[in-house]
One Martini backbone bead per residue (centre of mass of N, CA, C, O) as a GRO file, in nm:
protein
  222
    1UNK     BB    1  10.023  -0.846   1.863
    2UNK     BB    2  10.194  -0.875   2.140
    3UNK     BB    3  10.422  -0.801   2.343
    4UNK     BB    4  10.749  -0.959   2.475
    5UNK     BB    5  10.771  -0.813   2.795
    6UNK     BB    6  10.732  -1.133   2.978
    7UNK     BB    7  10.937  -1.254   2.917
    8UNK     BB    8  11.191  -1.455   2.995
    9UNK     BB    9  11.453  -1.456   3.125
   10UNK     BB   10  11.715  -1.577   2.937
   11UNK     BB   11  11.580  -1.569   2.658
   12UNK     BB   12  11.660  -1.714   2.358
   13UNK     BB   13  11.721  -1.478   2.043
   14UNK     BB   14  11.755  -1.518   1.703
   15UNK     BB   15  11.949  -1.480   1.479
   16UNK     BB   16  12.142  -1.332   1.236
   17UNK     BB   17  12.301  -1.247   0.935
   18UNK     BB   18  12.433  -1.021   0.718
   19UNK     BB   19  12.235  -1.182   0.483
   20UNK     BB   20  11.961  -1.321   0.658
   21UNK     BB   21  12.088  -1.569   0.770
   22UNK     BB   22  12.132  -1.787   0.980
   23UNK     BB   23  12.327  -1.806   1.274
   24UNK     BB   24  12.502  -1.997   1.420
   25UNK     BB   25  12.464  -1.999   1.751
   26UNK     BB   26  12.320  -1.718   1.754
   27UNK     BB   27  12.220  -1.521   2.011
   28UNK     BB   28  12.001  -1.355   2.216
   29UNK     BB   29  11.885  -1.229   2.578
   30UNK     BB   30  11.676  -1.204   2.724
   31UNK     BB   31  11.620  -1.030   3.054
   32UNK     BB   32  11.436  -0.714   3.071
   33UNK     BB   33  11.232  -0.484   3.236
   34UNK     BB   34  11.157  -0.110   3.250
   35UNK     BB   35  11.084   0.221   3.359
   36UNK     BB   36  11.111   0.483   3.158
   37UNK     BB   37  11.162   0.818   3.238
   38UNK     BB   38  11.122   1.119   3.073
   39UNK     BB   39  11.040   1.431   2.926
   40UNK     BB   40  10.812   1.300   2.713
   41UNK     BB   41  10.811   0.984   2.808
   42UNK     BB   42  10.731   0.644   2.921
   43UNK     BB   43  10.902   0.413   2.865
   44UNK     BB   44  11.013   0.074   2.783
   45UNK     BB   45  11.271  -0.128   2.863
   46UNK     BB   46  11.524  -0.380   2.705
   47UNK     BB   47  11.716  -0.610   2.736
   48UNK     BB   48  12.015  -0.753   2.587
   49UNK     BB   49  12.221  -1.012   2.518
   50UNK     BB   50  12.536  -1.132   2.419
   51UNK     BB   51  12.706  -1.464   2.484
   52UNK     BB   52  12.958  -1.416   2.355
   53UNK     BB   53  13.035  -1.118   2.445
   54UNK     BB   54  12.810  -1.002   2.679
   55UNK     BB   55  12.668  -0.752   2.561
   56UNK     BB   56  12.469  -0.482   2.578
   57UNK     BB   57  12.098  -0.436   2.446
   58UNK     BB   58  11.871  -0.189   2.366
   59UNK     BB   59  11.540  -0.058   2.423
   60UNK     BB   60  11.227   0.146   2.341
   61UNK     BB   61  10.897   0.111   2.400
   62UNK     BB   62  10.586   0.282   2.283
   63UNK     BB   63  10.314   0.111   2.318
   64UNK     BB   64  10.160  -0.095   2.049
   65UNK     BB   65  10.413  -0.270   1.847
   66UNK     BB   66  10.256  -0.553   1.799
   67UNK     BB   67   9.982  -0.466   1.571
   68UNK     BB   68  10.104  -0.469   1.249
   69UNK     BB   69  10.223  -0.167   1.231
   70UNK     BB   70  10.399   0.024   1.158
   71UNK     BB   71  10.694   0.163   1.306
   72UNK     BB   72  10.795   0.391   1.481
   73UNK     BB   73  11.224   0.405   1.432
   74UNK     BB   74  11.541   0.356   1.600
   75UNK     BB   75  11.896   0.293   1.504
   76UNK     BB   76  12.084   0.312   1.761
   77UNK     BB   77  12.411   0.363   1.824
   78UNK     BB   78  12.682   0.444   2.036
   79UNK     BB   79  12.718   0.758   2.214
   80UNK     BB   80  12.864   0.868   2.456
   81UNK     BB   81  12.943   1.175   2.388
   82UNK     BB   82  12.672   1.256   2.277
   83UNK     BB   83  12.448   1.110   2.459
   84UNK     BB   84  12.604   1.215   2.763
   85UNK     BB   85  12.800   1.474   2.672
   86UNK     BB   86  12.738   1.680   2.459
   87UNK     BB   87  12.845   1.684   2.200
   88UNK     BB   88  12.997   1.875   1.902
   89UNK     BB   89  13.128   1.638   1.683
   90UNK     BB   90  12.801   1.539   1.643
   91UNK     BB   91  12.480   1.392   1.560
   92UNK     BB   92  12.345   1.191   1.801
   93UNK     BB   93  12.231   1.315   2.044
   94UNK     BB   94  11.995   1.459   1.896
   95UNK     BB   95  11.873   1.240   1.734
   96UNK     BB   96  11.785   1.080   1.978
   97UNK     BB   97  11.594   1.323   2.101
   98UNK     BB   98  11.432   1.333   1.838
   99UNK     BB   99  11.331   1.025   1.837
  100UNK     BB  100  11.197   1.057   2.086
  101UNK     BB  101  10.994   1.282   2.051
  102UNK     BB  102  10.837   1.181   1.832
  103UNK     BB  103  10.752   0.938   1.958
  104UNK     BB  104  10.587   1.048   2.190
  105UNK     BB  105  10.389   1.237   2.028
  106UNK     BB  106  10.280   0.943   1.846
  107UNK     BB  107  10.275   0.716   2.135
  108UNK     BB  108  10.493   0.547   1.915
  109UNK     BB  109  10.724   0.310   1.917
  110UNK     BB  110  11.128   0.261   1.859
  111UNK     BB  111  11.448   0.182   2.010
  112UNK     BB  112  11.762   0.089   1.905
  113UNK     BB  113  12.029   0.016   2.108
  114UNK     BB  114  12.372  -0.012   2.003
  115UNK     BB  115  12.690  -0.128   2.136
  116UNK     BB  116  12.889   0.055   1.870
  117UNK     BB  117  13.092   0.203   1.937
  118UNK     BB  118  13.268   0.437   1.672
  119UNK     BB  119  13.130   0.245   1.490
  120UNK     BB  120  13.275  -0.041   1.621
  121UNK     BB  121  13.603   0.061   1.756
  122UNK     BB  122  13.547   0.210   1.988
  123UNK     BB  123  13.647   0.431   2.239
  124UNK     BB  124  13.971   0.458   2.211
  125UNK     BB  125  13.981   0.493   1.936
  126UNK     BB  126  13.765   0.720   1.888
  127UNK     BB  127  13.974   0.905   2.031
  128UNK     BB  128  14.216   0.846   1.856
  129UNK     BB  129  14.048   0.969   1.599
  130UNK     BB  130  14.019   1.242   1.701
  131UNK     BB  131  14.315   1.333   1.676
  132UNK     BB  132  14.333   1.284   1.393
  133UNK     BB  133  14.091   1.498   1.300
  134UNK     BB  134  14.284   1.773   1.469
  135UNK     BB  135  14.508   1.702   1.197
  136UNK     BB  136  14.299   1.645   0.923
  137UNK     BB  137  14.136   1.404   0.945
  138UNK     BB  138  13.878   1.219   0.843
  139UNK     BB  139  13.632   1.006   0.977
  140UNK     BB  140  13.733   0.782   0.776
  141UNK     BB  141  14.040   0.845   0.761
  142UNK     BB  142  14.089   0.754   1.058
  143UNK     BB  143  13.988   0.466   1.068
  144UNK     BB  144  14.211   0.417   0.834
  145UNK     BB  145  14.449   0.445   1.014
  146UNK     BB  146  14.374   0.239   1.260
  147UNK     BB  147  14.287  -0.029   1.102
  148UNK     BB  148  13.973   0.058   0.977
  149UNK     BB  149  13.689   0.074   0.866
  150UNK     BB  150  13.448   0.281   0.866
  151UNK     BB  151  13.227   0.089   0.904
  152UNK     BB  152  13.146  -0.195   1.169
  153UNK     BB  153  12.857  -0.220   1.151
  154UNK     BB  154  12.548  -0.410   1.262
  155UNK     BB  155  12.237  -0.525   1.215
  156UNK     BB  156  12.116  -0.857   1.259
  157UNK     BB  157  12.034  -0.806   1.566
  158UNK     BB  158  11.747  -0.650   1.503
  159UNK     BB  159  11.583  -0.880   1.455
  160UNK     BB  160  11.517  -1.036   1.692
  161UNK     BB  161  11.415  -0.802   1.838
  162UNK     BB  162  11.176  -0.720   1.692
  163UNK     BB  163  11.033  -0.994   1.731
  164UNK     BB  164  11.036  -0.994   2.029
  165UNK     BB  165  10.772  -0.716   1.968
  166UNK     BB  166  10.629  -0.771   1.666
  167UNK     BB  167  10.849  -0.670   1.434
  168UNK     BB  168  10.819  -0.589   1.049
  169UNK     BB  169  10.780  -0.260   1.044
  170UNK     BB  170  10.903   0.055   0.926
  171UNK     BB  171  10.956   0.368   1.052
  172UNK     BB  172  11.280   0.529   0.973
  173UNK     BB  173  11.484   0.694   1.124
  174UNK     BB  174  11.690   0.798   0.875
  175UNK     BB  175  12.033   0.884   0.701
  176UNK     BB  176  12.098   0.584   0.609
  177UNK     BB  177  12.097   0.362   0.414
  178UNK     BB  178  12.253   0.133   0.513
  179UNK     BB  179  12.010   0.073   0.695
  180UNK     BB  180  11.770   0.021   0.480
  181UNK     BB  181  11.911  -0.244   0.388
  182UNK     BB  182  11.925  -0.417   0.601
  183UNK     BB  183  11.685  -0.465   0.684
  184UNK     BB  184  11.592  -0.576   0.414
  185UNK     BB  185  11.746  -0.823   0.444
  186UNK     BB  186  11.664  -0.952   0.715
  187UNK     BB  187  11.313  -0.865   0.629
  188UNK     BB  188  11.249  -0.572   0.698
  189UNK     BB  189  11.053  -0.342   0.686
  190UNK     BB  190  11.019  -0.032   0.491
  191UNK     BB  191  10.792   0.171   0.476
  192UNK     BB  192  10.945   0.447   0.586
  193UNK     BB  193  11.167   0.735   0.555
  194UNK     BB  194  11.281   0.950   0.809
  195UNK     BB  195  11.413   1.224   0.834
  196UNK     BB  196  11.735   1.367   1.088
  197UNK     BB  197  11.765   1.671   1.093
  198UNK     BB  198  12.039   1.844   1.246
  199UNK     BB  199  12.199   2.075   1.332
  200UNK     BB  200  12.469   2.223   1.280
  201UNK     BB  201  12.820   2.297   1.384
  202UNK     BB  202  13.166   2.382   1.356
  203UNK     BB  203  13.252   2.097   1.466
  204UNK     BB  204  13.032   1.921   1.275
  205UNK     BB  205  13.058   1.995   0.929
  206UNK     BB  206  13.277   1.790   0.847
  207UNK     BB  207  13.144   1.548   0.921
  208UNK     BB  208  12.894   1.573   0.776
  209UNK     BB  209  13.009   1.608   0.490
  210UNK     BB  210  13.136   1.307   0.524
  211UNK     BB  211  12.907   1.133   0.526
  212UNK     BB  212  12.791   1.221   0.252
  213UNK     BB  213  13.051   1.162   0.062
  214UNK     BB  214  13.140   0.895   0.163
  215UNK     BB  215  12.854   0.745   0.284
  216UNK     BB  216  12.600   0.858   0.162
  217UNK     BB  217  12.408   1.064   0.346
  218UNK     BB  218  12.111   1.225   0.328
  219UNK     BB  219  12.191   1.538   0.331
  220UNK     BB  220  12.212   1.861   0.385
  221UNK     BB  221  12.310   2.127   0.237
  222UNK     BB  222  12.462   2.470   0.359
   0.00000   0.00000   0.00000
């Protein structure tokens, strides 16, 4: 199956909902697609609009994804502070720089980039909530001072994407269950998980074993 990098821009790509079934009026719109040169490999990029909410979520990917061979594959949300500013509160930049290497290596791949910065609470939030964990609260602990729940995020906008490159099954790079979970609820395949372990440092020792005894992330203890 060819990937459908040619589609028309602003053609409707049918959602799910949280539960994998379909969800009445939820579409993406394919927008546009072109050449990204990175340090390890020239990536094919590829927008998609939500017209609900304006929101663009973009894709990575290397290769011929849509051969129906698992794809080796990241679901990555934004993190602005970690993805551009080189935070090292996160291991989420390094996570997508270790992500894209790994694709490069191997020649073919894809990225999911989803914006629901904060985990879903947003970027005002997120930093709202960073003060909250300088006064002694765990990243857990801060967005539910907030009055939001640990983790907003949704993955079921996946699907669509995932179909217009014809891919249905996954080498996940992921240390989240809930990851792992998602997919397989919308339909598509975990082929195989694979752990995406980047070094701690002082800074995020505490979010990283918040994220392991709260939120149940495969991690390692050091």
């Amino acid at each position: 199956m060819q990937s459908q990098h040619d589609a028309d821009a602003g053609s409707p790509v049918n959602a799910a909902d949280s539960d994998g079934k379909p969800a009445a009026g939820y579409q993406l719109d394919y927008v546009t697609s072109s050449k990204l040169p990175t340090p390890w490999a020239t990536f094919a990029i590829h927008v998609f609009v939500d017209p609900g909410t304006g929101k663009e979520h973009l894709a990575l990917t290397l290769g011929d994804v849509g051969d129906g061979l698992p794809v080796l594959a990241r679901v990555h949300s934004e993190c602005l502070t970690g993805d551009a500013l080189f935070s090292q509160r996160c291991d989420c930049g390094a996570q997508l720089e270790a992500a894209m290497q790994a694709i490069a290596a191997e020649g073919r791949g894809a990225i999911l980039y989803l914006r629901q910065e904060g985990r879903g609470i947003g970027l005002i939030n997120k930093i709202r909530a960073y003060n909250l964990q300088d006064a002694g609260a765990d990243t857990v602990e801060a967005n539910e001072r907030l009055g939001f729940p640990a983790d907003m995020r949704r993955y079921d906008l996946c699907k669509p994407m995932l179909e217009h490159f014809g891919i249905f099954s996954l080498r996940l790079m992921t240390n989240n269950p809930r990851k792992v979970r998602a997919m397989e609820k919308i339909g598509v395949q975990v082929a195989e998980r694979l752990p995406l372990q980047v070094n701690r440092n002082p800074h995020n020792e505490a979010y990283l074993s918040t994220k392991a005894v709260k939120l149940g992330h495969w991690l390692k203890r050091e």
